[in-house]
C-alpha positions in Angstrom: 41.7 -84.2 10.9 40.0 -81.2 12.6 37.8 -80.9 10.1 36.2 -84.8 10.5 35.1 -83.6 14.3 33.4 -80.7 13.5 31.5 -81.6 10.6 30.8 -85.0 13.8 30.0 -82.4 16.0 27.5 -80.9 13.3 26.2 -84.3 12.9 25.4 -84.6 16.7 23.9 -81.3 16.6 21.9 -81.8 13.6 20.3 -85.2 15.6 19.3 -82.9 18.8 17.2 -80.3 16.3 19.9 -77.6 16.9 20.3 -76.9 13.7 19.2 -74.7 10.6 20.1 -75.3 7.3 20.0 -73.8 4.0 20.0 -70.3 3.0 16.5 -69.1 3.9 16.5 -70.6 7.3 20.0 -69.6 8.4 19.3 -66.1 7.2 15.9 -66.3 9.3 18.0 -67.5 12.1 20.8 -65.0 12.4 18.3 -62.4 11.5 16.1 -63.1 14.5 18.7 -63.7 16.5 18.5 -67.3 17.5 21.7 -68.2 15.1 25.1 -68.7 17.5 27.5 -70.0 15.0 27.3 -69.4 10.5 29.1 -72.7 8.6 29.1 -72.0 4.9 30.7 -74.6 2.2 33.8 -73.2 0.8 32.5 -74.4 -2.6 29.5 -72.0 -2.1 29.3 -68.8 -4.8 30.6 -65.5 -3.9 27.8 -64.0 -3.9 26.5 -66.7 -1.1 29.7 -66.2 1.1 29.9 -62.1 0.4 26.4 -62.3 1.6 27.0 -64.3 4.7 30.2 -62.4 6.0 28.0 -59.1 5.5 25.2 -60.7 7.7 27.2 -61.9 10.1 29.5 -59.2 10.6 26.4 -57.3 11.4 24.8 -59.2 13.2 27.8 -60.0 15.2 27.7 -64.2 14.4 31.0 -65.9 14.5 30.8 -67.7 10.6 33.7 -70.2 9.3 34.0 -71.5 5.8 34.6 -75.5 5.8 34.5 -78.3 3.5 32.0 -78.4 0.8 28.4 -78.1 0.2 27.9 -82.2 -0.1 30.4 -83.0 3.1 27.8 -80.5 4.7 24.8 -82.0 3.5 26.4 -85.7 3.9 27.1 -84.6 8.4 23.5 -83.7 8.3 21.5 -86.8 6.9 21.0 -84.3 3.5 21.6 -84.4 0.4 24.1 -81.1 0.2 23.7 -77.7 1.9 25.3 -74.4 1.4 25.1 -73.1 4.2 24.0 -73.8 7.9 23.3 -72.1 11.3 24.1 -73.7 14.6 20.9 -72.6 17.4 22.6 -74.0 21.0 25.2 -72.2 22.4 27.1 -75.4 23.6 27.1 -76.8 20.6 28.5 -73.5 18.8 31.4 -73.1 21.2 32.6 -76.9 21.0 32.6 -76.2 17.0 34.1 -72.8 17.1 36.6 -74.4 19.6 37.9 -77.2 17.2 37.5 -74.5 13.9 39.9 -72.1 16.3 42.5 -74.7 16.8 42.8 -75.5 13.0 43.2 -72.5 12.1 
C-alpha cells in the first residue's frame, strides 16, 4: 500500500532532522517559510484541518491528509502527532510523488 512508503519515507526523513512536528512547529515552519510539504492525520479536528488548508493555501504549501494521528506519531519514533511539516525539498517531492500516485 502507498500509504506504508510514505509514512517510510516520513520515517527516513524524521531520522535525517527534516522534519517538524506538531502544531506549533509546523505552523512556525510554513509561516517562515522553511515548510515544503503539510501531512495532517485524517483523524485530526476540523478545526485542525480548516486551519491547515487555510495556511497552506496561503502560503502556497502542497498539504495531504493521511492516516491517523498515532500511524503519524508511530513513522516518527512519537507517541501520536496531528500534524507534521516536511523542511527538505527532496524529501517533500519523493512523498508528494507517492501521495500523487494514490490518489
Amino acid at each position: 500500500m502507498k500509504s506504508d512508503q510514505v509514512l517510510s519515507l516520513i520515517g527516513l526523513a524524521t531520522k535525517a532532522g527534516r522534519v517538524a512536528s506538531g502544531e506549533f512547529s509546523t505552523e512556525k515552519e510554513v509561516k517562515s517559510g522553511r515548510g515544503k510539504l503539510v501531512i495532517v492525520a485524517m483523524d485530526a479536528s476540523e478545526n485542525t484541518k480548516k486551519k491547515f488548508s487555510n495556511m497552506c493555501e496561503f502560503y502556497k504549501v502542497p498539504i495531504f491528509f493521511l492516516a491517523d494521528k498515532v500511524s503519524l506519531g508511530h513513522c516518527m519514533g512519537k507517541e501520536f502527532r496531528a500534524s507534521l511539516v516536511v523542511l527538505d525539498e527532496g524529501f517533500a517531492k519523493s512523498i508528494q510523488k507517492k501521495l500523487d500516485a494514490n490518489n
